[in-house]
C-alpha positions in Angstrom: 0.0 0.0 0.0 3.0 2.1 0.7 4.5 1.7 -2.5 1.2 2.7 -4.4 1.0 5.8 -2.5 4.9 7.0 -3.2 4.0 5.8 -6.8 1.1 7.9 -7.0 2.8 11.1 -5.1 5.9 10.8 -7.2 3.4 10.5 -10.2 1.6 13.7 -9.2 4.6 15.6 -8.6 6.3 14.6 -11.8 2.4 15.9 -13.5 2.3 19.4 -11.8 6.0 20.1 -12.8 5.0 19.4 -16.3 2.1 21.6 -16.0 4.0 24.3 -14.5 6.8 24.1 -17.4 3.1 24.4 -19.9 2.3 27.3 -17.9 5.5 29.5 -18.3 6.1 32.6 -17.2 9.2 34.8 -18.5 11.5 35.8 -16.3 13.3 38.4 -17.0 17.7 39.1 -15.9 18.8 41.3 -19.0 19.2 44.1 -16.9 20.9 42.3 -14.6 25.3 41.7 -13.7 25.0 38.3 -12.6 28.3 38.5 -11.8 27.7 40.5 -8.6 26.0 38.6 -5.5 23.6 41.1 -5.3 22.0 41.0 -8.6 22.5 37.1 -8.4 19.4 37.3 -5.4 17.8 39.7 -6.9 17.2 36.8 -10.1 16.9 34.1 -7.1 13.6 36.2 -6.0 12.3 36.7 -9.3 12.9 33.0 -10.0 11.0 32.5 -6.8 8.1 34.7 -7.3 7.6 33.1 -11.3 7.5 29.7 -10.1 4.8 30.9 -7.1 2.9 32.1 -9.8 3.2 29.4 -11.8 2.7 26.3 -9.3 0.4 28.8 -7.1 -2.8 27.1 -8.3 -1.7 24.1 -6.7 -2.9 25.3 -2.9 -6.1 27.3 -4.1 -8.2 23.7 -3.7 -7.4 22.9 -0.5 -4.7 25.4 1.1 -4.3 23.6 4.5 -3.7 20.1 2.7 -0.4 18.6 3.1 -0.4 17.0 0.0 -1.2 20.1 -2.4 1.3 21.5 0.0 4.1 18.8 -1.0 2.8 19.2 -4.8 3.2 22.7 -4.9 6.9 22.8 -3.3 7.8 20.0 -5.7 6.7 21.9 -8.3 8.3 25.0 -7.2 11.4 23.1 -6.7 11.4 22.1 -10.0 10.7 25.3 -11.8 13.3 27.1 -9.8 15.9 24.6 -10.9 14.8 24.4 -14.2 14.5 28.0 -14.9 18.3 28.4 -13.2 19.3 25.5 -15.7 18.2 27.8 -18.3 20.0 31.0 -17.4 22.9 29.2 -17.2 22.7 27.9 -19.8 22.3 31.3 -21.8 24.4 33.3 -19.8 27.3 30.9 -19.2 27.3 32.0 -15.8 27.4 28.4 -14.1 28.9 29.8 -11.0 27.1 32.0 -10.3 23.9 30.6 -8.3 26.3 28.4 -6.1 28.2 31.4 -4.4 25.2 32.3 -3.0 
């Protein structure tokens, strides 16, 4: 019974970060130096706030519910690190989200 439940919640996870990535929302770091710490944050929040936007929906059924809580930070997780994936990618700056 276990293993059908981790199945299931690993299942639902892996859905909502798929739905999240269908959702999009751009974030934006042109006017950023992401070679300084403090514009480095500055990205991390707007990261942050995107993938809140984005995997937001996730708590609006049932707010209070542990497991639309778990969803929604594994979708958030997953944005976030897929979004930094991304700007590293463009940027080249690989470094820069693991100094701070």
């Amino acid at each position: 019974m276990l293993r059908a439940l981790t199945a299931v919640s690993i299942l639902a996870l892996t859905i909502t970060a798929a739905q999240a990535e269908e959702a999009g929302v751009d974030v934006r770091y042109g006017d950023l130096d992401l070679s300084k710490p403090s514009d480095v944050r500055v990205l991390q929040d707007r990261i942050q706030q995107a993938a809140d936007t984005v995997c937001g929906p996730l708590l609006q059924p049932y707010p209070r519910s542990l497991y639309y809580r778990s969803w929604y930070n594994g979708c958030v997780q997953a944005a976030s690190a897929q979004t930094v994936r991304r700007v590293e990618a463009r940027t080249g700056q690989y470094r820069a989200f693991a100094r701070n």
